[in-house]
N, C-alpha and C positions, 0 to 999 in steps of 0.2 A: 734226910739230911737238912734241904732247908737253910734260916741264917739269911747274911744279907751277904750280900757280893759284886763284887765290880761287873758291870758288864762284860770286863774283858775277858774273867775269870767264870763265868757263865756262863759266856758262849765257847769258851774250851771244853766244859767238861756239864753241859745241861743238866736239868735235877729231871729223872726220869723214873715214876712222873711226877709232875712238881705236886706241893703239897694243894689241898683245898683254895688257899687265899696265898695270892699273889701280889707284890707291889712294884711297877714296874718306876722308877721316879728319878728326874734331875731333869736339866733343860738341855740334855742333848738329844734332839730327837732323831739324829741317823742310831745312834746307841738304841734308842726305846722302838726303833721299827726293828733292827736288827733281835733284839730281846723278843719281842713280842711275835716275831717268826719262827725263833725258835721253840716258842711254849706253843703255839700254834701244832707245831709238827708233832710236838712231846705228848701232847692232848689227844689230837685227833689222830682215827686210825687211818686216815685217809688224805689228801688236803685241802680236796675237794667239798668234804663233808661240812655242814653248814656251824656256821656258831653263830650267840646271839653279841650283839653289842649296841651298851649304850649311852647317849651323852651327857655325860656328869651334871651337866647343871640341868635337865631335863628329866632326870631318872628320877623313880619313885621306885621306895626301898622292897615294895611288895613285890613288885613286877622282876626285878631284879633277882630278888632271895628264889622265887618261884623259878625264874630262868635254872639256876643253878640247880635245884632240887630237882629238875623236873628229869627223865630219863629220854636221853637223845632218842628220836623213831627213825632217823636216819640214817644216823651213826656208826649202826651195829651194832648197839647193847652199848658202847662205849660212854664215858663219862661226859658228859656236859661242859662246854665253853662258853662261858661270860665274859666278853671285854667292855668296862664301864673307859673310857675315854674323858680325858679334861676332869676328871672324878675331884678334885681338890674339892669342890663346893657341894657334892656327894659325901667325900670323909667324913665334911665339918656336920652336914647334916643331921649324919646318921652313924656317928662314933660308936653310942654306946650298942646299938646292934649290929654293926660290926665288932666289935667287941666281943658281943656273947656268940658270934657267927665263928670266928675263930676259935673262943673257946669250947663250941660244940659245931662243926659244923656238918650241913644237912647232905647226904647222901653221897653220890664219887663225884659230883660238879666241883669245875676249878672257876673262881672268878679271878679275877683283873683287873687289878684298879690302877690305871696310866693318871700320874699327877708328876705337876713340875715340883713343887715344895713339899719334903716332908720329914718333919724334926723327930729327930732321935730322942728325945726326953721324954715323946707323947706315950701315956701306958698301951695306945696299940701298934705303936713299932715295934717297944719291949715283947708283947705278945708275938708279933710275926715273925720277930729276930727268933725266937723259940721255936714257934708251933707251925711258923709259916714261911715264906720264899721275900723278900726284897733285895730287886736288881738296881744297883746303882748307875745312873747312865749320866753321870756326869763326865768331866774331865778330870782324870787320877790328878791329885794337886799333893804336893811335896811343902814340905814347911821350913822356912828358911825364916829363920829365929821367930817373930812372932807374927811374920806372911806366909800368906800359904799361897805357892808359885805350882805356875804347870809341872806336872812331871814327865818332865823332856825325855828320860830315860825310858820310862814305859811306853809313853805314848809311839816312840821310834820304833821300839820292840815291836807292839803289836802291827806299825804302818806296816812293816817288815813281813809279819805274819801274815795279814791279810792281803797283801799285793801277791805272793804265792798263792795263797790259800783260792781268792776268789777270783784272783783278774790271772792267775798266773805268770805274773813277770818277779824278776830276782831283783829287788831294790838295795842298794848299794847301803849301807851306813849313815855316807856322809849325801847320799840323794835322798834320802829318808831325812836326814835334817832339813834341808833346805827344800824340799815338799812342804815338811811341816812349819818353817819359817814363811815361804808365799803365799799359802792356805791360812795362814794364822789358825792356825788348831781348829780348822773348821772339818770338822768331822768327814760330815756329807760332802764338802767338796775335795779333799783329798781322796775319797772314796771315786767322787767323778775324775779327775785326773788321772790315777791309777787305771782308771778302763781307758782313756787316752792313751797311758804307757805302754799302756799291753797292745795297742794296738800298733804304734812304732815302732815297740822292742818285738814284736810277737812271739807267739804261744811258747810257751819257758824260756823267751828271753831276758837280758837284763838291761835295766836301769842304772844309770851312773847320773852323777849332779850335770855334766853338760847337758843330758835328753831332756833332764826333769828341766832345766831354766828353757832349755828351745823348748819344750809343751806347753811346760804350764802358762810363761810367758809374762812372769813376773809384776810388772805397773801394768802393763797393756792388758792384761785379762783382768786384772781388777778395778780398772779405770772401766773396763767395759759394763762390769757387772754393776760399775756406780750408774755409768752412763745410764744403761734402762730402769733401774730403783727410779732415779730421779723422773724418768719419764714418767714412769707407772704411776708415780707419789704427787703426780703433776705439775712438778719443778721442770718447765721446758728449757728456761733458759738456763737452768744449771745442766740437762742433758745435752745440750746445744755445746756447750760451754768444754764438756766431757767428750764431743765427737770433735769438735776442731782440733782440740789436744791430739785425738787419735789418730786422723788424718794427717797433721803437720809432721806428727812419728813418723809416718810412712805408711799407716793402713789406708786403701784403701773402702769403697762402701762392697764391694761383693767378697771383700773375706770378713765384713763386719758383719752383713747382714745374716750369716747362718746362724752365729750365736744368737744376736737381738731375737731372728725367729725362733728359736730353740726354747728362748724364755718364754718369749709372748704366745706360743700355742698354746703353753700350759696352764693359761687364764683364759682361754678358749676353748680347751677341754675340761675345765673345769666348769664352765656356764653349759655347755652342753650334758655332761653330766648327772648336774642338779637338777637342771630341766626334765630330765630323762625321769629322772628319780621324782619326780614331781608328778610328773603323767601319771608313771604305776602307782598314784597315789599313796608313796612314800614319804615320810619326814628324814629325809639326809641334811647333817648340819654343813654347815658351808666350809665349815675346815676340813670334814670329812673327804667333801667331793675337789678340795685341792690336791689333798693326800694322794686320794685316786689319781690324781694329773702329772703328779710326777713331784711334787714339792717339798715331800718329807728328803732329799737330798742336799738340799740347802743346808745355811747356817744354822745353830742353833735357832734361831727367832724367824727363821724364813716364813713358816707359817703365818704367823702372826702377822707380820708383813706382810705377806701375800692376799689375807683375810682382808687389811686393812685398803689395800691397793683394789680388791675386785668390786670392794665394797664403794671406792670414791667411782670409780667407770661405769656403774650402774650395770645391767645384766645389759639393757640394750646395747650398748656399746662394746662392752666385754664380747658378746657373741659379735661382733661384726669382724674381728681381728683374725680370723681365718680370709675372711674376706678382704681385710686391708693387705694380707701378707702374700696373699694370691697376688694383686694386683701390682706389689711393690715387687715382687719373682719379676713379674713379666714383662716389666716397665725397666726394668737391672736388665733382661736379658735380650728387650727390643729398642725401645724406643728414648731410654736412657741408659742405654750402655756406655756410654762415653764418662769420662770420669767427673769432667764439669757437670754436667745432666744426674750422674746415679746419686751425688750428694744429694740434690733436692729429694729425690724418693726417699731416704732415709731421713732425712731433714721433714718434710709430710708427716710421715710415720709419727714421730717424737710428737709433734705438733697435735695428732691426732690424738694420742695418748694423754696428754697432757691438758687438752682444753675440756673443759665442761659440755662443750659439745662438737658434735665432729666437725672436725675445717675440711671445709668445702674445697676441691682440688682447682686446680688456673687450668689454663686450658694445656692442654698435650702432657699434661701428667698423670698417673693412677685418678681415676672415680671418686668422688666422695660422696 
């Protein structure tokens, strides 16, 4: 069958199995982990069994083309999986042999080529839209006279779908609108919310617009998720600026700090990670090993941002943030418990994120 198709429309009804060359592409990347799970499954007979992958602006076209010809020894006899990653600087390289790979291609390997931009006029979409699989993982957009706007209709539809399908709660209509208005079309984090709803609506229960504005939490959760960006970005006194706001609301620092930790581990498991990967004498690219941390959930661009954030903290640093968050727990839970005192431990925190190098604790607060 094959053609191009919406994400949404590709995860209802999978191409099994999908043809030789596949394109996964747009800048939603909760859409392109979801797509890319399910050719995963579609491919291999196991899911266990290994595939190769690699990073588009690193790959060479021999190495590649070989991956895919070559016949899995693991697998079972099964076809071969190739995910090229970040592949845009890949396409451009190496068009005209993808080109002739499409139109002859070598033995039952499937590749995979994950790119954010990729235009419909070029003669190897025209080929793929034919011969081959392209998943669109954008956001459906509707056209209103010569703008082309969200398409609030679908996008509701499928919230609707997936909050059954995966988290199992029954979202309301008009609680699906207003998810989708606090999230502003953020894929990944509508995706996180909904495992929140499921968890106060519980297992087949349902969602209405009052649960979703007490969960999601409307300015306060998005004030927060500004609050740590700007730490991480090293903006302290803009994250500073974002906690007083939150406190004068009424939060407290021990219903603040679960989320703040929640972020900041996953640039902590991501430095452990790469390291890890570095011992076994692996090349893993650094967006790879965020992925693995939990960050493909985010907004569209969260990687990126992410990428760009781990990257100003240096690795030393990054890896000490298990350690700051241990001792910011313990300092909440002992010796600044009291509400004047737990500000400063969060207030520390920020600071330490934020400077070029670690600030040194006063005395009777967390270690530095």
């Amino acid at each position: 069958m094959g053609g191009t198709l919406h994400a949404f429309d590709f995860l209802k009804a999978p191409e099994r199995p999908p043809p030789g060359v596949c394109v996964v592409f747009g800048d939603e990347d909760f859409l392109k982990r979801l797509a890319l799970k399910s050719l995963r499954a579609q491919v291999l007979a196991n899911p266990n069994d290994p595939y190769a992958s690699f990073e588009g602006g690193e790959a060479d076209w021999r190495d590649v083309a070989d991956e895919v010809s070559t016949a899995s020894l693991f697998g079972g006899g099964g076809p071969r999986l190739v995910i090229v990653e970040q592949a845009d600087k890949f396409v451009s390289q190496y068009r005209d042999r993808l080109e002739k790979f499409v139109a002859k291609p070598r033995g039952r390997g499937v590749m995979v080529l994950v790119v954010t931009t990729w235009a419909a006029n070029i003669r190897l979409y025209k080929m793929l839209d034919k011969h081959g699989l392209q998943i669109d993982c954008r956001a459906p957009f509707t056209m209103s006279g010569t703008r082309k706007r969200p398409d609030r209709g679908r996008i509701i539809a499928w919230l609707i779908g997936w909050a059954e399908q995966r988290h199992q709660v029954k979202l309301s209509r008009p609680a699906a609108q207003l998810l989708m208005d606090l999230t502003r079309h953020d894929f990944g984090r509508m995706d996180q919310e909904l495992a929140k709803l499921g968890l106060f609506a519980g297992l087949g229960g349902s969602a209405g617009p009052k649960l979703v504005q007490e969960v999601t939490g409307g300015w306060k959760a998005q004030s927060t998720w500004e609050m740590i960006d700007a730490a991480c970005d090293g903006k302290s006194g803009e994250a500073l600026l974002q906690m007083d706001r939150l406190f004068q609301s009424g939060d407290v620092p021990a219903s603040l700090f679960p989320q703040i930790s929640w972020s900041l581990r996953r640039f902590a498991a991501a430095t452990r990670i790469y390291e890890r990967s570095e011992r076994q004498g692996r090349r893993m690219p650094l967006r790879a090993a965020l992925e693995k941390a939990g960050f493909p959930t985010w907004a569209p661009q969260a990687l990126q941002r992410a990428e760009r954030q781990i990257k100003r903290m240096g690795r030393a640093r990054a890896g000490q943030i298990f350690r700051w968050l241990l001792e910011a727990d313990l300092a909440l839970k002992g010796s600044h418990s009291a509400d004047d005192r737990s500000r400063q431990v969060l207030e520390l925190l920020i600071l330490r994120l934020g400077e070029t190098k670690a600030v040194a604790a006063e005395p009777g607060q967390p270690g530095g």
